[in-house]
VOPAGU-2260 file (C-alpha; in pm, 1 decimal, decimal comma):
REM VOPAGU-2260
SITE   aa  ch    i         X         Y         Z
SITE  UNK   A    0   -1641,5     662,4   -1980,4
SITE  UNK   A    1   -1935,9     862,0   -1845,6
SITE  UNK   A    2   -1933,1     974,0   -1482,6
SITE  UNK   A    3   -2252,0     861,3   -1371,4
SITE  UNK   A    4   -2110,6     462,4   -1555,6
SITE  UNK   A    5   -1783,6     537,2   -1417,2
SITE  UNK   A    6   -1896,9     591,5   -1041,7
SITE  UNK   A    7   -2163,1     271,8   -1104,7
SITE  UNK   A    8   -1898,5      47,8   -1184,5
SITE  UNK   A    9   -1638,8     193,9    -929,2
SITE  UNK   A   10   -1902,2     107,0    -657,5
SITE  UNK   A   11   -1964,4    -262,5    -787,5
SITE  UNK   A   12   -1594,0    -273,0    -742,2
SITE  UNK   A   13   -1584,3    -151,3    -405,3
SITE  UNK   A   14   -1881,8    -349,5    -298,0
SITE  UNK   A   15   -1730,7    -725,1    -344,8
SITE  UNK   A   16   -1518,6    -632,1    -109,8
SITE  UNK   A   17   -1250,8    -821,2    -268,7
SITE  UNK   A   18   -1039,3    -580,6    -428,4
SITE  UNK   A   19    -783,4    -651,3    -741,8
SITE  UNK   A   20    -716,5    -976,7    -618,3
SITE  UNK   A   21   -1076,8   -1089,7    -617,4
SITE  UNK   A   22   -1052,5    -986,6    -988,3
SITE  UNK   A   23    -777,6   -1225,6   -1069,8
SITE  UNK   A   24    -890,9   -1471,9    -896,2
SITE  UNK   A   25   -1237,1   -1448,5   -1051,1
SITE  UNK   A   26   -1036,0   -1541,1   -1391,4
SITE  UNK   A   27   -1123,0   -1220,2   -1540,4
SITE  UNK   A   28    -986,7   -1196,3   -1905,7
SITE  UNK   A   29    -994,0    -795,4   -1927,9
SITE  UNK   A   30    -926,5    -581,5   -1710,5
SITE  UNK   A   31   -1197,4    -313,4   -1623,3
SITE  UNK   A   32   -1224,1      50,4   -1789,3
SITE  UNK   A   33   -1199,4     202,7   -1418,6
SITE  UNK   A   34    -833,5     112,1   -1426,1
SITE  UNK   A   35    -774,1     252,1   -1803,5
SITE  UNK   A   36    -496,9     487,2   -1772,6
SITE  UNK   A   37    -485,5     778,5   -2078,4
SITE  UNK   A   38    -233,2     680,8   -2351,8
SITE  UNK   A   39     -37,8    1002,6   -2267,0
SITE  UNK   A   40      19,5     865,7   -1925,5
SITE  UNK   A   41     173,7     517,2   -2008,1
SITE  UNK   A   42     520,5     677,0   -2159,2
SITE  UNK   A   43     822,5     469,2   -2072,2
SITE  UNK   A   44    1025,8     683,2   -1876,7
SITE  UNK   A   45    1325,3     608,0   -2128,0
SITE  UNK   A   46    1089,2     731,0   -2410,6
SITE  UNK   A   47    1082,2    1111,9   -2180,8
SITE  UNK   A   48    1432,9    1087,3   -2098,2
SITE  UNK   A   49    1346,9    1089,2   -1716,6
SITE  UNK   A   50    1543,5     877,2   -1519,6
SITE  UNK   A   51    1423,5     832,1   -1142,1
SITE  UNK   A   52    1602,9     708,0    -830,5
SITE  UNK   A   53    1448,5     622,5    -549,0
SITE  UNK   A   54    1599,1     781,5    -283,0
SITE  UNK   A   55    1830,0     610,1     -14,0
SITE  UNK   A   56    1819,9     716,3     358,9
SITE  UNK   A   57    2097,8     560,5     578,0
SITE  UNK   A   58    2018,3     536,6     966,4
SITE  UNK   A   59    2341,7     442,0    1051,4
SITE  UNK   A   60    2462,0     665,0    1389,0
SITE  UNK   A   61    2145,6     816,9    1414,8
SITE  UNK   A   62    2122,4     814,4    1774,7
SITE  UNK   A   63    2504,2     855,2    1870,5
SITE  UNK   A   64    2570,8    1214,1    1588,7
SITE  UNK   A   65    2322,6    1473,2    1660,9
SITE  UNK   A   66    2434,0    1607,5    1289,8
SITE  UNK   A   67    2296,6    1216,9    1103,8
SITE  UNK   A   68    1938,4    1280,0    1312,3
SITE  UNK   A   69    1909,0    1639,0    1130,9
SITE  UNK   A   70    2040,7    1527,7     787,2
SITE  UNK   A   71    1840,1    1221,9     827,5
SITE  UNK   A   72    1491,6    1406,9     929,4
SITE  UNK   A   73    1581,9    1650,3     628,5
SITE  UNK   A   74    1619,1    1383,3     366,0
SITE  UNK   A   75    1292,1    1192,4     491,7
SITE  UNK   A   76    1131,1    1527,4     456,4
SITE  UNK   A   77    1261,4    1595,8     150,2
SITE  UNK   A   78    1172,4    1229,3     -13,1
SITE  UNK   A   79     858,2    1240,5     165,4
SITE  UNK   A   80     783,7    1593,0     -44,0
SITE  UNK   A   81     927,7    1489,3    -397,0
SITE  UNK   A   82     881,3    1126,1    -418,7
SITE  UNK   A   83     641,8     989,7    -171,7
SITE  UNK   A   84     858,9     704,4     -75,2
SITE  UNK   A   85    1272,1     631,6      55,2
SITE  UNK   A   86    1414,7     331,4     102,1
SITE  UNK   A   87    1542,1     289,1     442,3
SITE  UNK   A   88    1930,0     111,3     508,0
SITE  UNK   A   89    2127,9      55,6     862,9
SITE  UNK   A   90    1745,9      54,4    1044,2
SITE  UNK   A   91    1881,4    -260,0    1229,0
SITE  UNK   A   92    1581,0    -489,4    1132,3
SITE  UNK   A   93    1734,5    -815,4    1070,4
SITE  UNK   A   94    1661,8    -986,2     684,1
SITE  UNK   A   95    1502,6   -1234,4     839,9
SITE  UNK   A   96    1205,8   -1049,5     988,0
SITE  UNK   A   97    1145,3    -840,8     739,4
SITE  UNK   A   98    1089,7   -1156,2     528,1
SITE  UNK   A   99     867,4   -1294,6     788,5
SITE  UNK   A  100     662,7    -935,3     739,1
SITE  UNK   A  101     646,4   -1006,5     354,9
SITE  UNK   A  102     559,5   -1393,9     421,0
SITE  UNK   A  103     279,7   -1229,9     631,9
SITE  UNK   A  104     138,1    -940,6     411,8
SITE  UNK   A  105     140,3   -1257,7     118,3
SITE  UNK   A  106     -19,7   -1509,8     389,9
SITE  UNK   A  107    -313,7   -1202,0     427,2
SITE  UNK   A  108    -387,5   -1201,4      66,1
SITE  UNK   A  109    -345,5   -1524,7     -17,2
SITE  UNK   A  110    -675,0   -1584,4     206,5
SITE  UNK   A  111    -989,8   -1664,0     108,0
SITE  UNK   A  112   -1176,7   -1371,7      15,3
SITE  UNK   A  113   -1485,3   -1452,4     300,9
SITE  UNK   A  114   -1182,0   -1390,2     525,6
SITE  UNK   A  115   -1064,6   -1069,1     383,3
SITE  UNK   A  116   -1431,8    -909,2     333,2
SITE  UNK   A  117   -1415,0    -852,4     743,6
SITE  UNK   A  118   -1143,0    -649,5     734,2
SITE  UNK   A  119   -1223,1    -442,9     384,0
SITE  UNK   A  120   -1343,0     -58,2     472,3
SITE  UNK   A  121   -1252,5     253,0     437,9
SITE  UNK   A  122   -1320,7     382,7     802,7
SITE  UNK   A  123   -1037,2     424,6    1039,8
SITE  UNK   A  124    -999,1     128,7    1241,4
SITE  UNK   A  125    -686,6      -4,5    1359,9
SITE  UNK   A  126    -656,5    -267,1    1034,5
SITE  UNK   A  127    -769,4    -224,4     748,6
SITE  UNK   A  128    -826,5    -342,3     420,3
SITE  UNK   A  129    -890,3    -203,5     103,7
SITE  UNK   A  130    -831,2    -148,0    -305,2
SITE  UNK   A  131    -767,7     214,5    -366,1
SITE  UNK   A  132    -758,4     427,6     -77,9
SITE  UNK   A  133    -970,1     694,7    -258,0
SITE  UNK   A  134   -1146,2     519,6    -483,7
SITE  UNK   A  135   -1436,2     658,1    -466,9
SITE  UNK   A  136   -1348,4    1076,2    -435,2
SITE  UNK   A  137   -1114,7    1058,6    -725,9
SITE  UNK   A  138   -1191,9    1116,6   -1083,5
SITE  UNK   A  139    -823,1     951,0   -1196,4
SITE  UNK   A  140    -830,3     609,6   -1265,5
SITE  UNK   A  141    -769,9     360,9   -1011,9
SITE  UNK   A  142    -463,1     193,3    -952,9
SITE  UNK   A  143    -421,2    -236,4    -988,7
SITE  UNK   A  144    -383,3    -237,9    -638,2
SITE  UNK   A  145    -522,3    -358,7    -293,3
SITE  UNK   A  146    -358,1    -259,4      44,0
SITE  UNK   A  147    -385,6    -302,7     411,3
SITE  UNK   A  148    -316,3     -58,1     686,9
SITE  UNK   A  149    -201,5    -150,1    1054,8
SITE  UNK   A  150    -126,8     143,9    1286,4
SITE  UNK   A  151     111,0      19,3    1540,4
SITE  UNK   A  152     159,1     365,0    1768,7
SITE  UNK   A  153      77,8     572,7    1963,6
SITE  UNK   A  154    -183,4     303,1    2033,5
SITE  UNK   A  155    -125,8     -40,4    1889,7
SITE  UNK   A  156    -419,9    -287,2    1795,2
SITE  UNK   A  157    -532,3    -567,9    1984,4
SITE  UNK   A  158    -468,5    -908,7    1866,2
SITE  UNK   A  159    -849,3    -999,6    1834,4
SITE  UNK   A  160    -840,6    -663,7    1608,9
SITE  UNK   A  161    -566,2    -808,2    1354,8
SITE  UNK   A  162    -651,6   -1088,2    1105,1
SITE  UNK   A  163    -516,5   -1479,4    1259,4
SITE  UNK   A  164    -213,8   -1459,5     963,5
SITE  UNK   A  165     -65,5   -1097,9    1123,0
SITE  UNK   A  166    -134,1   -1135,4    1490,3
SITE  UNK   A  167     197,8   -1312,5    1565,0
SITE  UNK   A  168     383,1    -986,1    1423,8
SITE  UNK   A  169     237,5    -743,2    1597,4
SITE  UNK   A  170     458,4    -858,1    1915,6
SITE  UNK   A  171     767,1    -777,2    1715,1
């Protein structure tokens, strides 16, 4: 795909304001070249022989043993460096709220997309909504994706900041 096409139809993208979602739920029946990934790129990872796991960071005793703080800072750093993600086990959050999260973060998309056009941008702001984080400042393709970003600390949003479907959890 040319650049100059490429960048056209990454903007059109951008500009519904809808994301990935707004693309499914448009009915499309191909996905767009901006999200073609290169045929090299699509091996299985049992075709290379790589096998990955995702790392497993336990909290347990963290604040009583001085010695599970510094091994677990040094394996979130570590993670952090060669994965980019950890799970997280003995945190203390009970099952239950972290479904109530995931019941939220669905209840967000599952809005109607006049709803979720407020929040979409790409400026900081304490939510956010978007498909892509760099979308447009990448020449990779993009990834089938849409996300949304709340920063809770040092300062956390105000409830007239958050959408009506997250406000209740950001008294957790």
């Amino acid at each position: 795909m040319e650049d100059l096409e490429r960048i056209k139809e990454l903007k059109a993208f951008d500009e519904t304001k809808l994301g990935v979602k707004g693309l499914v739920d448009a009915g499309i029946t191909k996905v767009p070249r901006i999200f073609y990934q290169p045929p090299d790129s699509t091996k299985k990872a049992s075709e290379s022989g790589d096998t990955t796991t995702i790392p497993v960071i336990d909290l347990a005793n963290v604040d009583e043993d001085p010695c599970a703080r510094k091994r677990v800072v040094e394996s979130v750093r570590d993670a952090s460096e060669t994965f980019g993600f950890f799970q997280i086990v003995n945190h203390g959050i009970p099952v239950s709220t972290l479904n109530e999260m995931k019941d939220g973060v669905v209840s967000f998309f599952e809005q109607d997309g006049e709803v979720k056009k407020k929040y979409y941008t790409r400026e900081r702001k304490p939510f956010k909504y978007n498909s892509n984080y760099n979308l447009l400042h990448t020449s990779d393709p993009i990834t089938w994706k849409d996300t949304f970003l709340c920063n809770m600390a040092p300062n956390p949003p105000k409830p007239e900041d958050l959408p009506a479907v997250c406000r209740y959890f950001s008294a957790m």
